[in-house]
BAVEX-664090 format. One record per atom (N, C-alpha, C): y, z, x; residue number from 1. Coordinates in pm, whole numbers, plus 50000, padded with zeros to 5 digits. Atoms other than C-alpha are relative to their C-alpha. Layout:
+-------+-------+-------+------+
| north |    up |  east | resi |
+-------+-------+-------+------+
|     Y |     Z |     X |  NUM |
...
+-------+-------+-------+------+
***
This chain:
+-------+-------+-------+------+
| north |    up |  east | resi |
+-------+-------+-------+------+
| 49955 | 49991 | 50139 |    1 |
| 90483 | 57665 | 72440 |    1 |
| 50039 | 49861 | 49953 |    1 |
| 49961 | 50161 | 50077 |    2 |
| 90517 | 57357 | 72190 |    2 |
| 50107 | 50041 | 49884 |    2 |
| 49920 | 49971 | 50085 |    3 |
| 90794 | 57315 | 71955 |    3 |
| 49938 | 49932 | 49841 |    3 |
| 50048 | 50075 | 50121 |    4 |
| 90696 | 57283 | 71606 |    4 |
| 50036 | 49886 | 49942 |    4 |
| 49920 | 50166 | 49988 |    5 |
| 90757 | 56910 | 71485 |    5 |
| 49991 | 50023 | 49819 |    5 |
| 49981 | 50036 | 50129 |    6 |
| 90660 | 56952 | 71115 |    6 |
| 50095 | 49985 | 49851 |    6 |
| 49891 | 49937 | 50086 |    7 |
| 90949 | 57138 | 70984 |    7 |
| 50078 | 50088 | 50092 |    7 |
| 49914 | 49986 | 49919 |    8 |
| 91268 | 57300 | 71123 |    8 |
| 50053 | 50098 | 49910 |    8 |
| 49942 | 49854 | 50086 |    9 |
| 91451 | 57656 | 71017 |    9 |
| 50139 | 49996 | 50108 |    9 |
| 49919 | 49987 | 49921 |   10 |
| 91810 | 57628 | 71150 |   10 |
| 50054 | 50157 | 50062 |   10 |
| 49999 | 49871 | 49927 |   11 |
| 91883 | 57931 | 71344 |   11 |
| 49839 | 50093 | 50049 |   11 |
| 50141 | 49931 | 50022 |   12 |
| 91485 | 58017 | 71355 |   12 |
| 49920 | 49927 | 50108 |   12 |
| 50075 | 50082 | 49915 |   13 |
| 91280 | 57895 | 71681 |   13 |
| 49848 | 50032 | 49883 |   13 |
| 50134 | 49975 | 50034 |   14 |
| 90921 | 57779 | 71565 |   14 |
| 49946 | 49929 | 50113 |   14 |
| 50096 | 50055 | 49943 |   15 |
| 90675 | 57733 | 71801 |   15 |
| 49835 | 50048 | 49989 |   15 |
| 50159 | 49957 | 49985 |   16 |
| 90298 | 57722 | 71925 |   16 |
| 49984 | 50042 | 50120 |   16 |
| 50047 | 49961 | 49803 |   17 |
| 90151 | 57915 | 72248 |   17 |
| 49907 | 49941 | 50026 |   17 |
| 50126 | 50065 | 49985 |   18 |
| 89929 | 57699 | 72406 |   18 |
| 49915 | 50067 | 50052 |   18 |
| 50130 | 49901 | 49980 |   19 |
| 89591 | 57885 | 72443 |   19 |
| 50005 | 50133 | 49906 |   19 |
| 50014 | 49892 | 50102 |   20 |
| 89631 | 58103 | 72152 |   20 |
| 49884 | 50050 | 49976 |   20 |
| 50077 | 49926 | 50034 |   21 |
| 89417 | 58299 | 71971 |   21 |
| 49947 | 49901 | 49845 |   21 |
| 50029 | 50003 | 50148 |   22 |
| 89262 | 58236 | 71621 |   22 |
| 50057 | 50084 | 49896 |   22 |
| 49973 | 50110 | 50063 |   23 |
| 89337 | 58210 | 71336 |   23 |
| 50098 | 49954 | 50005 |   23 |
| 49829 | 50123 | 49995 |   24 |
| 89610 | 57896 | 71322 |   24 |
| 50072 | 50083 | 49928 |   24 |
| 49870 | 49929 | 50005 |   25 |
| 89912 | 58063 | 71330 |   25 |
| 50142 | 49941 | 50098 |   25 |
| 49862 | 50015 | 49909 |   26 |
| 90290 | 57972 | 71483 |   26 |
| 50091 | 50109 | 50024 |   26 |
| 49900 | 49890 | 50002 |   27 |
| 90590 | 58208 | 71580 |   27 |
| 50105 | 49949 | 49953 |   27 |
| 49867 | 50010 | 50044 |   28 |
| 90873 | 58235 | 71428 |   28 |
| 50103 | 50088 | 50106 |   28 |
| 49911 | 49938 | 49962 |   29 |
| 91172 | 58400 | 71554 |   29 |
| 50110 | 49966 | 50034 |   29 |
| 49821 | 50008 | 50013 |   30 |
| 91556 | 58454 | 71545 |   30 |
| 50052 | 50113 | 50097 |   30 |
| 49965 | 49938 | 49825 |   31 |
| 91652 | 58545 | 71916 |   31 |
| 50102 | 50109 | 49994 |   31 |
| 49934 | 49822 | 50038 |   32 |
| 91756 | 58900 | 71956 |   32 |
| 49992 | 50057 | 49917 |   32 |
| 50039 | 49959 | 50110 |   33 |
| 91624 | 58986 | 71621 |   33 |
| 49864 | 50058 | 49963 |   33 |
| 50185 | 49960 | 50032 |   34 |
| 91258 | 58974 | 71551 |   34 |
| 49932 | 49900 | 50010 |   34 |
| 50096 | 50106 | 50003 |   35 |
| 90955 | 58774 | 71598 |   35 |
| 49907 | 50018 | 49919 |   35 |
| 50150 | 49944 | 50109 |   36 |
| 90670 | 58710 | 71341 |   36 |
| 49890 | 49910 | 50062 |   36 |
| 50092 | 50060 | 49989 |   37 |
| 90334 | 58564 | 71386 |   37 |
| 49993 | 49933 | 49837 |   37 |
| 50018 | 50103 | 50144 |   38 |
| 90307 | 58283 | 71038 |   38 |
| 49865 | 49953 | 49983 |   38 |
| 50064 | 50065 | 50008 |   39 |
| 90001 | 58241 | 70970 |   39 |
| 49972 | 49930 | 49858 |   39 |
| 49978 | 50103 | 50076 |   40 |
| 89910 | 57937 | 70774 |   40 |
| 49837 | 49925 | 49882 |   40 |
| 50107 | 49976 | 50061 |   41 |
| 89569 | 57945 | 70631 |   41 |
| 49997 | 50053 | 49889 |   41 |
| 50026 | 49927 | 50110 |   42 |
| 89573 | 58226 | 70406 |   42 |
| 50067 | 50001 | 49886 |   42 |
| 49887 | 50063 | 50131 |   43 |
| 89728 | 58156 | 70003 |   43 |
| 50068 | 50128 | 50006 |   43 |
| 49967 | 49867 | 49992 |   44 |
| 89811 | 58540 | 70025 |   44 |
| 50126 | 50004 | 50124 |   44 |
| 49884 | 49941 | 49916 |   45 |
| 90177 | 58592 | 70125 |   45 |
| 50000 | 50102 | 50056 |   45 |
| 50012 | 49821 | 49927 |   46 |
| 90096 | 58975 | 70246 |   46 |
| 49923 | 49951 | 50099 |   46 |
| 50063 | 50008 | 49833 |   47 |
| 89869 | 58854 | 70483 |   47 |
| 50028 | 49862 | 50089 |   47 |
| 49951 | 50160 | 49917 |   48 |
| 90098 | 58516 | 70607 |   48 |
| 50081 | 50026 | 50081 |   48 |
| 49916 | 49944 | 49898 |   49 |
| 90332 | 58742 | 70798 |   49 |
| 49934 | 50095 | 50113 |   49 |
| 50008 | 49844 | 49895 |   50 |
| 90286 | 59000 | 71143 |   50 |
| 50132 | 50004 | 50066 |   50 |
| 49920 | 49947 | 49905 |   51 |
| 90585 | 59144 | 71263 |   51 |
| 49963 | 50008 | 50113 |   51 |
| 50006 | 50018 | 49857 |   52 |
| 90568 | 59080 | 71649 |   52 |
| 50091 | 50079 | 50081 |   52 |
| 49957 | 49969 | 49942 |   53 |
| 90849 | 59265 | 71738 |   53 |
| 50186 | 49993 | 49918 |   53 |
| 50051 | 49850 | 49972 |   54 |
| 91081 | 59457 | 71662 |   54 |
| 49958 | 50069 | 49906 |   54 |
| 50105 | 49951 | 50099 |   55 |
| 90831 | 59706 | 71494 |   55 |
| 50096 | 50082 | 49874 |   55 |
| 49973 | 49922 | 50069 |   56 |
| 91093 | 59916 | 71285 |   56 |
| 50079 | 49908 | 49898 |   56 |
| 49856 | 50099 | 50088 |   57 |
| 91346 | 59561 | 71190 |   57 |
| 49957 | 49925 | 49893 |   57 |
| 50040 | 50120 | 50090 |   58 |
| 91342 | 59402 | 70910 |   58 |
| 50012 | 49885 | 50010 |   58 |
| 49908 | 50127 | 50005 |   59 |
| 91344 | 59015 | 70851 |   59 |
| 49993 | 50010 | 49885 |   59 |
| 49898 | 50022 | 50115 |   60 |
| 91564 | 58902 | 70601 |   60 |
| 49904 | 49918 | 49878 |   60 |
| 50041 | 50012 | 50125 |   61 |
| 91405 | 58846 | 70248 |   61 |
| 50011 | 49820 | 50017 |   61 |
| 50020 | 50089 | 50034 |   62 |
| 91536 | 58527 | 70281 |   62 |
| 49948 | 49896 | 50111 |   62 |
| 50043 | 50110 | 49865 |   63 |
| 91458 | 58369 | 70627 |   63 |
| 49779 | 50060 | 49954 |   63 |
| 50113 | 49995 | 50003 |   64 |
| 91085 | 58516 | 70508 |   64 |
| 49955 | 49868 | 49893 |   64 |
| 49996 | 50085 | 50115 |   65 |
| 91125 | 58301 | 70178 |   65 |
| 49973 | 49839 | 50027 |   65 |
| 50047 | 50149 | 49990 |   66 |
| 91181 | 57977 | 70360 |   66 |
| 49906 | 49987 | 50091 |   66 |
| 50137 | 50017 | 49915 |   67 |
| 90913 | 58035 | 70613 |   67 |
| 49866 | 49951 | 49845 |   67 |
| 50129 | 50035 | 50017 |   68 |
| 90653 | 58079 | 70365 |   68 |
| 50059 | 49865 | 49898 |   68 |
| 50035 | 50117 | 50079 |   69 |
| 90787 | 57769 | 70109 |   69 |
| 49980 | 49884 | 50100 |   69 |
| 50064 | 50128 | 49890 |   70 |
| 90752 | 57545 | 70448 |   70 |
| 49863 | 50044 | 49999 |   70 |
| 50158 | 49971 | 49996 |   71 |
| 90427 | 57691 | 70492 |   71 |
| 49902 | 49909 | 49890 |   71 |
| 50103 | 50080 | 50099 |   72 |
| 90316 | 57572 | 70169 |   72 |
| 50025 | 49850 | 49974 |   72 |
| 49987 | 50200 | 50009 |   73 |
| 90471 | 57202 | 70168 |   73 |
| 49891 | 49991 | 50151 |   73 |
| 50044 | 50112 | 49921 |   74 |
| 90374 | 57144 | 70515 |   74 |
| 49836 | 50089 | 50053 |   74 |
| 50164 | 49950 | 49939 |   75 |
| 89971 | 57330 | 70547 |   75 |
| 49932 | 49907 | 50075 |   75 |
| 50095 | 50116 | 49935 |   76 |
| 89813 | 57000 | 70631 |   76 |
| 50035 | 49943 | 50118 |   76 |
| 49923 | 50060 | 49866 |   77 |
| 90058 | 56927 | 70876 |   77 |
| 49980 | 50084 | 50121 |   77 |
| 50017 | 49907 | 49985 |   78 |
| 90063 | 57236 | 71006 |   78 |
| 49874 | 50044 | 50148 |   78 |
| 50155 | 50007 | 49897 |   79 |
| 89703 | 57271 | 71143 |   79 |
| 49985 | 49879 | 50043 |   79 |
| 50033 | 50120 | 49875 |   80 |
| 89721 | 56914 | 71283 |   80 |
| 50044 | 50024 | 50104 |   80 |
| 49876 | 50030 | 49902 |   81 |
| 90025 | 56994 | 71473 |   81 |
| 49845 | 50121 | 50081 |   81 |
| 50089 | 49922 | 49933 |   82 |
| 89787 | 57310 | 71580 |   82 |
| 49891 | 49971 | 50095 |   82 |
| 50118 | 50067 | 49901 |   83 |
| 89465 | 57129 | 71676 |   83 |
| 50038 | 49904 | 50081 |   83 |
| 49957 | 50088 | 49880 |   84 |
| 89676 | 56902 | 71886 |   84 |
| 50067 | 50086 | 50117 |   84 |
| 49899 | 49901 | 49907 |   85 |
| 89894 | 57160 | 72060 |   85 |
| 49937 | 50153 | 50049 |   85 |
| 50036 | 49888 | 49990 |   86 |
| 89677 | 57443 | 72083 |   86 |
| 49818 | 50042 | 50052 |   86 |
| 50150 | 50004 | 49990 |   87 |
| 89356 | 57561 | 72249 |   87 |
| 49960 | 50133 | 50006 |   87 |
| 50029 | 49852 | 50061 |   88 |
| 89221 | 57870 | 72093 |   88 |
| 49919 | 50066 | 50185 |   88 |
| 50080 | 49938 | 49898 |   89 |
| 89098 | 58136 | 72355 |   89 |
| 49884 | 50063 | 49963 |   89 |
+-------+-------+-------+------+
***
């Protein structure tokens, strides 16, 4: 696992799994809470989140809020950090 370098969510781990999957995506998650999959491609907020776990919890309106406005400052960054840190399976 790599730690994301582009941007930082205090209380919020972001990282990358190395040997992921497609499409560029990072995790989020707020330990003992929930994990999401972020992906970073698509302009469509409904399809920039997956709940990872747990399946019934919500995350918080607003820890979703600043995920996706990092998302959209840092896209370009984003998928560099990816194609350096990550080797699709």
């Amino acid at each position: 696992m790599a730690k994301l370098e582009c941007f930082t969510i205090p209380g919020i781990e972001l990282l990358f799994h190395s040997q992921d999957h497609l499409p560029p995506h990072f995790h989020a998650r707020r330990k003992g809470q929930w994990e999401v999959r972020v992906f970073f491609l698509e302009g469509s907020t409904s399809k920039m989140f997956e709940v990872k776990w747990p399946s019934g919890k919500e995350v918080s309106r607003g820890d979703l809020k600043l995920l996706e406005e990092n998302v959209r400052t840092y896209r370009v960054e984003l998928l560099e950090e990816w194609e350096r840190k990550v080797r699709p399976q």
